[in-house]
TISE-47468 format. One record per residue (C-alpha): x, y, z; residue in three letters. Coordinates in steps of 0.2 Angstrom, whole numbers. Layout:
xx yy zz res
X Y Z ala
...
end
This chain:
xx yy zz res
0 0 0 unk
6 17 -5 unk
7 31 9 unk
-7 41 2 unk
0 57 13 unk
16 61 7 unk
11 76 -2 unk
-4 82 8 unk
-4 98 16 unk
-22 100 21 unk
-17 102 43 unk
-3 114 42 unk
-7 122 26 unk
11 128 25 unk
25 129 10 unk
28 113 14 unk
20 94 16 unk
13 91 33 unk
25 80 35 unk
42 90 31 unk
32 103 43 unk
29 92 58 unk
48 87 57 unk
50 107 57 unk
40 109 74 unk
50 96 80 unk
66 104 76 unk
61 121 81 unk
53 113 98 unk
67 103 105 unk
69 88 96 unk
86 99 85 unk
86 116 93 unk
102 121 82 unk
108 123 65 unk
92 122 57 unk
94 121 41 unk
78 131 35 unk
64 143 45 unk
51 135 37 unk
55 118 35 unk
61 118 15 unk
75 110 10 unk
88 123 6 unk
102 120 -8 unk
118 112 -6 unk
128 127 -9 unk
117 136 6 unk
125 143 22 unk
109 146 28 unk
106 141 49 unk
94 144 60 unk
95 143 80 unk
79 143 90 unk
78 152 107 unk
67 143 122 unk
48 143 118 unk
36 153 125 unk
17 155 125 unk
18 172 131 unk
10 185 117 unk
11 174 102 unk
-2 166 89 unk
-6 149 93 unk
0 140 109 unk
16 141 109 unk
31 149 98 unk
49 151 98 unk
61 161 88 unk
75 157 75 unk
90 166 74 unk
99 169 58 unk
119 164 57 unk
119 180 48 unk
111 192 58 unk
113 206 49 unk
105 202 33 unk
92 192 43 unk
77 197 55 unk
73 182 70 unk
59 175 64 unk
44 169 75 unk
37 150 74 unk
21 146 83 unk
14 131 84 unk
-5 125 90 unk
-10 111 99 unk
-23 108 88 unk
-15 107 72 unk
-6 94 80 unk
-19 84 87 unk
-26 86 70 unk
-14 79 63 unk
-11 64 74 unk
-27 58 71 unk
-27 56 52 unk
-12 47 54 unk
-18 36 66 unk
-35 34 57 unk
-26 26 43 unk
-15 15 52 unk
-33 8 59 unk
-37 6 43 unk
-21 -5 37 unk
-24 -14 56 unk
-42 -18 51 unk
-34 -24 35 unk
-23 -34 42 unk
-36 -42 54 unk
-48 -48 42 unk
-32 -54 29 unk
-26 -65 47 unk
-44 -71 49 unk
-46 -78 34 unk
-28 -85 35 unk
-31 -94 52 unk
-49 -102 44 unk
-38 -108 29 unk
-25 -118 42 unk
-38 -123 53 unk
-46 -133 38 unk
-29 -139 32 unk
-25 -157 41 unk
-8 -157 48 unk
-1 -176 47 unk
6 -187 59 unk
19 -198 60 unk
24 -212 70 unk
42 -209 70 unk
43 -194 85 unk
58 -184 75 unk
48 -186 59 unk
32 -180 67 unk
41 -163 76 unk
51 -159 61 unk
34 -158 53 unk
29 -148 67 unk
42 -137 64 unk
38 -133 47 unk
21 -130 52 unk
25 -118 63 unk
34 -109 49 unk
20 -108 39 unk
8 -104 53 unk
18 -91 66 unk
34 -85 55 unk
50 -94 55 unk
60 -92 71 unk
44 -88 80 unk
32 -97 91 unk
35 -115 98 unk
53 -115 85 unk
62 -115 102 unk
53 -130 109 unk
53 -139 97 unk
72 -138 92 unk
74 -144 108 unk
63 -158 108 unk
70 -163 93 unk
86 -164 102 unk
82 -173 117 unk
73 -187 104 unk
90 -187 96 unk
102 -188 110 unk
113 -204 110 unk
111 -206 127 unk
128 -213 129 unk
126 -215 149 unk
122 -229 160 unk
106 -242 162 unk
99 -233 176 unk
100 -214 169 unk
92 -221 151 unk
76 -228 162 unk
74 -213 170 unk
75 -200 156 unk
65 -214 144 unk
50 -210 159 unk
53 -191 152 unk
53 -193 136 unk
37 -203 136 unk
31 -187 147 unk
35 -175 132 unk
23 -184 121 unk
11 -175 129 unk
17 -158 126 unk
19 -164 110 unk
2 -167 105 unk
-1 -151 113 unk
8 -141 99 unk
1 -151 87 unk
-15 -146 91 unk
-11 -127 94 unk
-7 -128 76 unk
-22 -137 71 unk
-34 -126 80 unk
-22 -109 77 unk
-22 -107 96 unk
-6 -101 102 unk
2 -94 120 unk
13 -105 129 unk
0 -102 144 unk
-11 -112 132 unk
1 -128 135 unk
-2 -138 150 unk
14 -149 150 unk
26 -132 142 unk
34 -135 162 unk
41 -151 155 unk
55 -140 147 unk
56 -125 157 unk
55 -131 174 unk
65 -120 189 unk
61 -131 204 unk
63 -122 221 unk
72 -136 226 unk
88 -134 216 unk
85 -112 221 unk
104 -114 227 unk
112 -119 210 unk
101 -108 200 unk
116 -97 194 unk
127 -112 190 unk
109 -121 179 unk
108 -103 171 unk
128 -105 166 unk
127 -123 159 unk
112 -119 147 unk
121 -105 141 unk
134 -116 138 unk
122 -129 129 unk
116 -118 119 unk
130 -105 114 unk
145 -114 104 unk
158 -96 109 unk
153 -100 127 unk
170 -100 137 unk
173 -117 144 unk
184 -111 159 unk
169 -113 172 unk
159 -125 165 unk
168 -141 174 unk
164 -130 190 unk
147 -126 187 unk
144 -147 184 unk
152 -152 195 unk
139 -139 208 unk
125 -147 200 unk
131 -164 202 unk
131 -161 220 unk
116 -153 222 unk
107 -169 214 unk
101 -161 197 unk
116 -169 187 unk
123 -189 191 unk
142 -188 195 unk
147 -194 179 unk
143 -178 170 unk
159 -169 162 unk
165 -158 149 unk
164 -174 140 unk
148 -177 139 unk
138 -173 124 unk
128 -157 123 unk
112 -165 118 unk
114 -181 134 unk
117 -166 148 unk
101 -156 139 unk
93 -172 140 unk
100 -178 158 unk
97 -160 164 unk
78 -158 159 unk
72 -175 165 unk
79 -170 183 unk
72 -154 183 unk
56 -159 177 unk
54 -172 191 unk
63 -163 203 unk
end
């Protein structure tokens, strides 16, 4: 959509688009009280060694509500010139600006209604094979919330949890195979957000299940901010990390095993499932 008020001059009824002339009031009323380039708001030529300086405003004796008055650098050739602005003319022109961005926001409305009605009735498929199911989530939420946006967060990281190699012992992989079944749940959840086109993460009952901060673990809650910034930043410096693991370990969110060593997606994996029964 073109802006259809570029030229109009109808508020200010200056030499001037309303615009250009706004900007002026600015210039003269604070927003760039010197070296104005112009008193009227044109745009002088290049080879101009024309400037303006406002003096402080005052609404005492003047036409309108308020004016100030420019100073010439050549003061001699040129008188101060007074600039009054009014309230009203401002207000004025707000409003048709903000009238026409409730236009393009009805515009918009009605484009995103018909939008949502078109997903709703489009059936997104399921697979049996979890990754294959959530990376079709995860194209779905392209489509339907904006790449980047929306569940794209949560469902990277379910991917990666589902795709861990879980290179740890028999008893940690019983326990995080009780949370991963758990995250089905959230799963179907996002699924049908996308189906029904009914998103907030308020919306999702099981959404703890990968941001759980139990009050339990409150003593470590430095050192579990510093390891997910680890997990999830590759430049992360690695000086601390061992320290911050090693807090964790102790403080029963991690198992004693956990180094450096172990892989990013197994301490996301071994992290989450403790937190989330924790």
């Amino acid at each position: 959509m073109e802006y259809p008020l570029k030229k109009d001059d109808s508020i200010f009824n200056a030499v001037v688009p309303d615009d250009a002339y706004f900007s002026q009031i600015r210039a003269c009323f604070g927003a760039h009280p010197v070296e104005l380039k112009s008193a009227d708001g044109t745009v002088p030529d290049k080879k101009n060694t024309d400037k303006y300086f406002a003096s402080w405003s005052s609404d005492v004796g003047v036409e309108g509500d308020y004016a100030v008055y420019l100073y010439s650098n050549k003061p001699d050739e040129v008188q101060p010139i007074r600039f009054s602005m009014s309230f009203a003319k401002i207000h004025e022109y707000t409003v048709m600006r903000y009238d026409l961005l409730s236009n393009m926001v009805s515009e918009i409305e009605k484009k995103y209604g018909i939008f949502i009605e078109e997903q709703r009735q489009r059936e997104i498929g399921r697979s049996s094979d979890v990754v294959e199911h959530l990376e079709n989530l995860l194209q779905e939420n392209s489509i339907r919330i904006g790449d980047g946006e929306g569940y794209h967060y949560e469902i990277q990281t379910l991917i990666g949890l589902f795709t861990a190699p879980q290179d740890f012992p028999e008893q940690d992989r019983q326990e995080v195979a009780k949370y991963l079944n758990t995250l089905h749940l959230l799963i179907d959840e996002i699924h049908e957000a996308f189906q029904s086109m009914s998103f907030g993460e308020e919306d999702l009952a099981h959404m703890h299940l990968l941001h759980a901060r139990p009050r339990r673990f409150k003593e470590v809650s430095y050192d579990l901010q510093k390891v997910f910034e680890y997990l999830h930043n590759s430049s992360y410096q690695l000086s601390m990390v061992d320290y911050h693991l090693k807090r964790l370990s102790s403080a029963g969110v991690l198992p004693p095993f956990v180094g450096l060593e172990t892989d990013k997606l197994d301490l996301q994996l071994l992290l989450l499932a403790r937190l989330a029964t924790g």
